[in-house]
N, C-alpha and C positions, 0 to 999 in steps of 0.2 A: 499580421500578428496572430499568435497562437498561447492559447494556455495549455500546456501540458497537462495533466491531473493523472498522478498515480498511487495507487494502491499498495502500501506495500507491509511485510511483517515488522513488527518492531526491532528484530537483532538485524535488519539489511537496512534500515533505515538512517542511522548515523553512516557507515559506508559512503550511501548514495546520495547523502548529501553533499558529504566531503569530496567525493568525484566529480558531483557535476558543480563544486566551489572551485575546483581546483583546475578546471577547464572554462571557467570562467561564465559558468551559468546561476543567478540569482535564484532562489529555491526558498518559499517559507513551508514548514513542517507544522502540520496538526495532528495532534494527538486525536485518536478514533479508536474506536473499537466496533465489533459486529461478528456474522454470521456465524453458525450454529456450535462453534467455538468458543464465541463470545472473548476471543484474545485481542490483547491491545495491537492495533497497526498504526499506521501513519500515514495521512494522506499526506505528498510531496505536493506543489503547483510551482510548474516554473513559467513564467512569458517568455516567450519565444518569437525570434521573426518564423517566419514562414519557413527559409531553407536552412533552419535548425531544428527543427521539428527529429528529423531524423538519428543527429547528433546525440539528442534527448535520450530518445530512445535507445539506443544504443547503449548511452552509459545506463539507462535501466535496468535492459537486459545483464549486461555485463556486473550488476553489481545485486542483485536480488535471485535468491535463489529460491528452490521449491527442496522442501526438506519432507522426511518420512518421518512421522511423529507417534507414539501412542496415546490414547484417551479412552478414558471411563465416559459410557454413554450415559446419558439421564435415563437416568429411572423411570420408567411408565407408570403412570397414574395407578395405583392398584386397592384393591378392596381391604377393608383390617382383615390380618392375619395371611395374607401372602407373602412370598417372599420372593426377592428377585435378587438376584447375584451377576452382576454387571462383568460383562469379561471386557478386558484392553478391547480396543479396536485401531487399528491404524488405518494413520490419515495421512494426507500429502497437506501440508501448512507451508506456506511461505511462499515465495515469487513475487508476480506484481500486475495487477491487473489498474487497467490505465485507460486514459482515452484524450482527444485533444477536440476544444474547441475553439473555432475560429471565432477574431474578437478586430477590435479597433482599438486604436491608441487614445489612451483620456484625454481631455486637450488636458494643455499647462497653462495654469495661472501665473500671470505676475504678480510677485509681490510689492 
């Protein structure tokens, strides 16, 4: 048994879930956010057996993409009466950064 864990942007994220729903892999979705962006993503976790791991991946790749984006930098720290005029800067945002750990089945209670 395997936990999948992926990274992904919030517009690829409804996508990959519906993909890996619709090939019959169970997936919960948490709302995240982080790095130096600070834009909302989505971590995916799916279980997995072992020689589905692959499959996972697969529909990750195939449904997350890395997009070319502009942003205004922050502002550096500055003294009164300077002034700093921010230019665009382009970024690569989106795709899916991931990784799998290996796990064991919970036991099952009877009710």
């Amino acid at each position: 048994m395997k936990l999948v864990t992926a990274i992904v942007h919030n517009e690829d994220a409804a996508s990959l879930v519906d993909a890996l729903l619709e090939r019959e892999f169970r997936a919960t979705r948490l709302h995240s956010s982080g790095g130096f962006l600070k834009q909302g993503n989505a971590t995916i976790l799916v279980g997995v057996e072992d020689d589905q791991v692959d499959a996972v991946l697969e529909i990750v790749s195939a449904n997350c993409h890395s997009r070319r984006q502009f942003v205004n930098p922050m502002p550096p720290i500055m003294e009164p009466g300077e002034f700093y005029m921010p230019y665009p800067v382009e970024v690569e945002v989106g795709g899916a950064t991931g990784g799998r750990c290996a796990g064991s089945r919970p036991p099952r209670h009877a009710a």
